[in-house]
N, C-alpha and C positions, 0 to 999 in steps of 0.2 A: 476415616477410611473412605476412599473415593470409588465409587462402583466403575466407573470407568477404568480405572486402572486396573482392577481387578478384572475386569472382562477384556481386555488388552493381553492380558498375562494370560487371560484365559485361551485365545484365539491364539497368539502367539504360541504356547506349549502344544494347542490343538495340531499346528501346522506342521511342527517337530514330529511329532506322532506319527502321522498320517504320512507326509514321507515319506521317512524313514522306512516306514512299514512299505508304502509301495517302490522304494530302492531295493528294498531286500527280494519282495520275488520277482522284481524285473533283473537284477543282477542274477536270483537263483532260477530263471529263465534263459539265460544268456548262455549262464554256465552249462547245463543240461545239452546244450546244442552244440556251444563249443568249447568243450569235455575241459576249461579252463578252471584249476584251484581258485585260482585269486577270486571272482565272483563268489564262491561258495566262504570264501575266507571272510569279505564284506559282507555277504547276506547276514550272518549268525548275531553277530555282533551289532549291526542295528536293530533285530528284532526283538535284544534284550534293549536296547534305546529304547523304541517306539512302547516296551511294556512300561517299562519303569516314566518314562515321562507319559504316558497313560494313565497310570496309575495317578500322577502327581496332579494331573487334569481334572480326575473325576472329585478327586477331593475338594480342588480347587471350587469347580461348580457346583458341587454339594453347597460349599460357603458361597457363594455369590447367589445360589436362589435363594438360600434361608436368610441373606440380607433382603434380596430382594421382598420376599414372599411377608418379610417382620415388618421391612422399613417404608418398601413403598404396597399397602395390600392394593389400594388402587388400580397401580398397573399389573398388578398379578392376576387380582380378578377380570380385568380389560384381555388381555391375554389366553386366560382360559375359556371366559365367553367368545371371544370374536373366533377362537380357533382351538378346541379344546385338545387336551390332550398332545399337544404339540414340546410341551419343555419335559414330560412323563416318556414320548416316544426318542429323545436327545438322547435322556439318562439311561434306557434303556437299550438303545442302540450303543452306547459308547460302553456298556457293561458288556455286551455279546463281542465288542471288537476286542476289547481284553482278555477275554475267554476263548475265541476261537484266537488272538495273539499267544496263548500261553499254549496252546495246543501245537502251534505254526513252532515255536521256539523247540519245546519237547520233540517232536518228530522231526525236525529237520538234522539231516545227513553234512555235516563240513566236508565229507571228500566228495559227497555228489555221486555214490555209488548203491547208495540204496534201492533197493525193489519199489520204494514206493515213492516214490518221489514227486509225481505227476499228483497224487491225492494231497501229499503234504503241501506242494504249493497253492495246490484249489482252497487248501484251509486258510493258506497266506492273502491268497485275492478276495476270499471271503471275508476275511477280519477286516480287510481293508475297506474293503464295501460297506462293513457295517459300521466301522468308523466315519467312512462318507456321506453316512445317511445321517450319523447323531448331526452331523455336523451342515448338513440342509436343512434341518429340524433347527438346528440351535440360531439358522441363516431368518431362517422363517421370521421368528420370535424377535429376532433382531433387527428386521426391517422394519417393526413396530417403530421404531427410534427415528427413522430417515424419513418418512411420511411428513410432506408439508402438515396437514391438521391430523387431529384425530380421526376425523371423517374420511381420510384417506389414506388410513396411516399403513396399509399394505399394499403395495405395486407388483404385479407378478413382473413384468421386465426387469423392474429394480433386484426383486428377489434373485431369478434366474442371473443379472450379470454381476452379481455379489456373490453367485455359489460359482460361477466362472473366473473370477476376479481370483476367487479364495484358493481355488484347485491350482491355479497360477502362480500364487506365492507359496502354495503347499510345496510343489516342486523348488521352486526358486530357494526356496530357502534350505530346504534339506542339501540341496548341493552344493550352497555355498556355501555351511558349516561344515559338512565335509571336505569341501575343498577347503577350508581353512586347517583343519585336523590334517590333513593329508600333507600340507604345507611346512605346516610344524614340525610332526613328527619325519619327512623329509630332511630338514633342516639338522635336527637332532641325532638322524640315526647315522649308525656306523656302519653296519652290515650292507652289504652289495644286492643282498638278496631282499633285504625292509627297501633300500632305497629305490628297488625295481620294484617294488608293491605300492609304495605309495606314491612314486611318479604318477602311474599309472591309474591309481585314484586319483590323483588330483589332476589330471586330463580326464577321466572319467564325470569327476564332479563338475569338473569347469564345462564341459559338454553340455549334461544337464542345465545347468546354471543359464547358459546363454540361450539355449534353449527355447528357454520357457520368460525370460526377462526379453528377448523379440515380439513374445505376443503383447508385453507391456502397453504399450503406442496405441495399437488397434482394441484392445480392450477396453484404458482408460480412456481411450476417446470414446464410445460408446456409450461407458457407465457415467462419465461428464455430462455431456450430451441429454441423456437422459436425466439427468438429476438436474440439469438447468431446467428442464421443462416441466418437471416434478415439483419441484420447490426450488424457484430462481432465489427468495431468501437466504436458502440454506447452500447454493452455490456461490451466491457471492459473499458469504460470509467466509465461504476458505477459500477464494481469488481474491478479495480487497483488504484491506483493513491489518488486524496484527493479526490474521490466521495466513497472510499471505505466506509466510515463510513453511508454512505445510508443502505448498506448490514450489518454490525453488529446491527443499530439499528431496523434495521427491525425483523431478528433473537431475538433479544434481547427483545422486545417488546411482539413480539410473543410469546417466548417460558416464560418472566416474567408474562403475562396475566394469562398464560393457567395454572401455576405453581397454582400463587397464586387463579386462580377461582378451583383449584383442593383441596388446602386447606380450602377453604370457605365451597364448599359440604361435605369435610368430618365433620367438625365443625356442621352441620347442622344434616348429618346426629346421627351421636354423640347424639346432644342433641335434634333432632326433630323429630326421626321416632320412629313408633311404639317399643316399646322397648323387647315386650312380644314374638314377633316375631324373627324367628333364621333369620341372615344373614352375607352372608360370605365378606361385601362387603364396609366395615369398613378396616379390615385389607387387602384386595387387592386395596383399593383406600390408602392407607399411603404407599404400597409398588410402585405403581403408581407413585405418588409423587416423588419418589427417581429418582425411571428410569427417570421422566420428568427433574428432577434438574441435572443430567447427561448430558441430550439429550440437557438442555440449554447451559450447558459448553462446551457441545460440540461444539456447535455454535459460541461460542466467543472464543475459539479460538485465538490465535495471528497469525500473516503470518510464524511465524518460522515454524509452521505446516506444513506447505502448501501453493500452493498460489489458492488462495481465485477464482480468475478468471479461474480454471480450476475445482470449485465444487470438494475439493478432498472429499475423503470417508467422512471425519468425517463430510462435513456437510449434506453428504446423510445421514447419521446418525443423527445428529441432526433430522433433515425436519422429517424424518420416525419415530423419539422416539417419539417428539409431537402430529403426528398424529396417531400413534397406542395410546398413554396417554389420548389422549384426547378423544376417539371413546368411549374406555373402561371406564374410569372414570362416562362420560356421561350417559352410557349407564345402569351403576351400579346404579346410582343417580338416575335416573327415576325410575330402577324397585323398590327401596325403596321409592320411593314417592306415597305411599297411601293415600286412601282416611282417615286415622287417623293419617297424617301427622301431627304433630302441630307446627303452625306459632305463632310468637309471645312471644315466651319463651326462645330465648337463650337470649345471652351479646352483648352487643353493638359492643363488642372484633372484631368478625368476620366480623362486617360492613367493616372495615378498610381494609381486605386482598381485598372485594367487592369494594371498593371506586377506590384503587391503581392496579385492575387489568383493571377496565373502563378508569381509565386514560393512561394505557400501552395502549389500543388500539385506544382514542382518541390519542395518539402522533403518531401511528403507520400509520393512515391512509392518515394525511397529508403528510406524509414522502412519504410515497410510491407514492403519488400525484407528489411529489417536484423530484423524481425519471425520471419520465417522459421528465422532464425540462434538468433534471442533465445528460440525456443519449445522447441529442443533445449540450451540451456542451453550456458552459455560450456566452454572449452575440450571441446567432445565429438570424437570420433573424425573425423569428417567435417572438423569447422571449426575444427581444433587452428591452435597457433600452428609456420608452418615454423621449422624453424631453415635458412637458406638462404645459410651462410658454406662453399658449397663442399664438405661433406662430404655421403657418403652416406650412410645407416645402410642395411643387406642385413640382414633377419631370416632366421636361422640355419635356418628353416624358414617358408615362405609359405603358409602357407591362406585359403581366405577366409574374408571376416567371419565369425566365427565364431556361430551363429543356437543357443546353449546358452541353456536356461533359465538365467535368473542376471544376463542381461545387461542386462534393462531393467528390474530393479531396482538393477545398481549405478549403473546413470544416474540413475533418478529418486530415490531412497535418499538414495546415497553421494555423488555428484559433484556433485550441489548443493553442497555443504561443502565439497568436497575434489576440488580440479584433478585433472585427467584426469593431469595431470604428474604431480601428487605420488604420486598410485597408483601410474605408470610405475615413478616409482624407488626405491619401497620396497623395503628389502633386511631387512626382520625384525629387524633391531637395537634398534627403540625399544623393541616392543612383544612381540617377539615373532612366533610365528605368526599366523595372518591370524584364525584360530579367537579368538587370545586377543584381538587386537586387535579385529578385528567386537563380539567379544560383550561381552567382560570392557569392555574399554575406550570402546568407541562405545557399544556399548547403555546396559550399567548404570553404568559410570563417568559419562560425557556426556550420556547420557538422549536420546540419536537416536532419532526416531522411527522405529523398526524391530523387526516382530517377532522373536522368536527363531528361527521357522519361515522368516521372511524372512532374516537372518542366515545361518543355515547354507547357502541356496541360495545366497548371495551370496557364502561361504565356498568351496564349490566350486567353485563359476565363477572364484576366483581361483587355487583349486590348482589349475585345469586349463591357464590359461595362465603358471605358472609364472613370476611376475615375481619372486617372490625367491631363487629356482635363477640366475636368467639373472641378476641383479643381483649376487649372490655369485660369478660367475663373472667378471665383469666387474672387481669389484674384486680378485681373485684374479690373472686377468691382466694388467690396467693399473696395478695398486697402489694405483690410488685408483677409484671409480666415476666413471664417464661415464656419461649421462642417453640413452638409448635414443631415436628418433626418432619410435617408434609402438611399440607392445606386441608382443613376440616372439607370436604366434600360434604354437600347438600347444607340441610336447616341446623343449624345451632339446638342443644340441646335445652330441654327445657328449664336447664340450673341458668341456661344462657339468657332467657328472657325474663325481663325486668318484672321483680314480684308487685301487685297490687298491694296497694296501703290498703289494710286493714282495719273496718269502720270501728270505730271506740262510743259506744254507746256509756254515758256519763250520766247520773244521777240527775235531774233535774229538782232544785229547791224551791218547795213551795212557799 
């Protein structure tokens, strides 16, 4: 079981949630004001969504800190010392959003007629809030991971544009599984009166949708940005190499969503606004269109271009066609959206561009999720792979993470080449000591790019936690070596050091 995936599914189901929850009383906001069924019809029905995948959340992170808390204590107690009480305030904060959610669900009115309506919603923005909060709490905790060393392993800008990033695709995404649902069931229905509801959601959704995927450009340039200057490592490990393809699907995703929700409104408009009326806003959304189909190829791009880790022009280009395409598209689509809009009268046709643009950003969000992982490089300490057949491994001595100079060079160095595993269970046999092996063999044999002043730091750092003490001990007692579950931190235990011969006092014959 891979903790990464598991905390992927976790943030992913988080974003459904949350949402959800804030569609329903911004819909049951709308409605209130103008006295429209259809809002009160959407609000109900997501905010049994937003519980039930709530519910499915908390269970989820129940299991993902009791992996964490068993498999890695290390970074649990790292965690709780540098900022206590921070993963306790998450679980607690997503339990109050469930509870005042079950209250929002129970008191809410479907025709919009009740006395109280204005407290029932306050319960809905409530819940919502305190889902927002487990979930800057859970942001905290998580930025442990993106931090060049451990010495630095929490950045409040970083922090702050990862709960901005997040509240981004919170939106993003809830509208564009809606918009997909909306599509479908479009597609399917028969009734004059479903097919006027859920037109209307799905201009509703798609609204949202483009929305919030405009601020895309201006965000991830920020959070880029910053994260080059934070750990340039861990930026160009997902711009170069085999994490490049993180960054084309993300472009790609992006600028395919935005595309095809740019052809869906004009379609709509076309065939659903007032017709009696002059507007110039048909033919500047199909010239739109163009420039966005441009601004996408811009982005894919191949590396003969350029290289990719140095943002050349064309993908400032790109980022910037998108979001000028998409401010203006959006912004033409609303003022044509009158109240003699009519829903329900075009072709099924346009569902389809509605369907495959919700799925462009349902694949877009996990990715960028999987990004986070991909920037600290595969098997690191945080996002090793468990072994999870029942056994425990207890390190002989617990410390926390240990914050020694040494340690975020053998990350960015060493463990690009070399599993965080295989270090694990080094026992000196091939090569010898770590001296001969770093230097003799990696440097000058292999030609690693590594000084020799880098080298001997990285040499210390590994006689200090002693994996090949602890790894000779192992085969000494088991007869053969067993693979350790996480790195013995600190001194090897006293079964680990080699017992004294014992003096044999012998008869002397006279």
């Amino acid at each position: 079981m891979n903790l990464g995936v598991i905390d992927i599914i976790n943030l992913f189901i988080n974003r459904l949630a949350l949402g959800f929850m804030a569609i329903a009383f911004i819909s049951q906001y709308i409605g209130i004001f103008k006295k429209e069924d259809r809002y009160f019809r959407l609000a109900k029905p997501l905010i049994m969504c937003a519980l039930v995948i709530g519910t499915i959340q908390t269970i989820i992170y129940f299991y993902f800190l009791s992996l964490l808390r068993n498999g890695i204590p290390n970074f649990w107690i790292l965690i709780n010392k540098l900022q206590p009480g921070v993963i306790a305030l998450s679980m607690d904060f997503l339990l109050v959003f469930l509870v005042f959610g079950a209250l929002y669900y129970v008191g809410f009115d479907r025709k919009g007629q009740g006395k109280h309506q204005g407290w029932n919603l306050f319960i809905g923005i409530i819940a919502f809030l305190a889902g927002f909060a487990s979930d800057v709490f859970y942001t905290i905790s998580e930025s442990y991971t993106m931090g060049p060393t451990p010495q630095t392993a929490i950045r409040t800008p970083m922090v702050l544009l990862m709960i901005i990033e997040k509240n981004i695709e919170i939106f993003a995404l809830a509208g564009a599984l809606l918009a997909i649902w909306a599509g479908i069931r479009y597609i399917i229905s028969s009734k004059q009166e479903d097919k006027e509801f859920y037109d209307w959601l799905g201009s509703f959704a798609s609204i949202i949708t483009v929305m919030f995927l405009v601020t895309y450009p201006i965000v991830y340039f920020g959070w880029f940005k910053h994260f080059r200057a934070t750990s340039s490592h861990g930026f160009n490990r997902i711009m170069l190499g085999k994490y490049q393809w993180i960054m084309y699907t993300f472009l790609g995703t992006l600028g395919a969503s935005l595309v095809l929700q740019y052809i869906y409104m004009l379609w709509k408009l076309i065939n659903g606004r007032d017709k009696n009326k002059p507007t110039v806003s048909v033919g500047l959304i199909i010239f739109l269109i163009i420039v966005g189909l441009v601004s996408l190829g811009f982005g894919m791009l191949p590396l003969s271009m350029g290289v990719l880790g140095n943002m050349q022009p064309v993908k400032y280009l790109s980022l910037a066609g998108l979001f000028v395409t998409g401010f203006l598209v959006l912004g033409y689509y609303l003022k044509d959206l009158t109240p003699n809009f009519k829903f329900g009268n075009i072709s099924k046709f346009p569902q389809i561009f509605l369907i495959l643009a919700g799925l462009c950003v349902a694949v877009n969000v996990p990715v960028m999720g999987y990004m986070k992982i991909a920037a600290r490089g595969t098997n690191r300490i945080i996002y090793q792979t468990m072994n999870l057949n029942g056994t425990k491994y207890v390190p002989p001595i617990v410390y926390p993470w240990p914050v020694k100079k040494g340690f975020g060079l053998l990350h960015d160095k060493c463990v690009i080449c070399h599993t965080l595993n295989r270090v694990e269970r080094y026992n000196g046999k091939a090569y010898g000591p770590w001296e001969h092996l770093v230097i003799h063999q990696m440097k000058d044999t292999n030609g690693c790019p590594i000084t020799t002043a880098e080298a001997k730091t990285v040499i210390h750092y590994l006689n200090s936690l002693n994996i090949i003490a602890y790894n000779q001990h192992l085969a000494k007692e088991h007869k053969k070596w067993a693979p350790p579950a996480s790195l013995p931190w600190g001194t090897p235990s006293n079964a680990a050091k080699p017992a004294k011969a014992k003096k044999t006092k012998k008869a002397v014959k006279k």
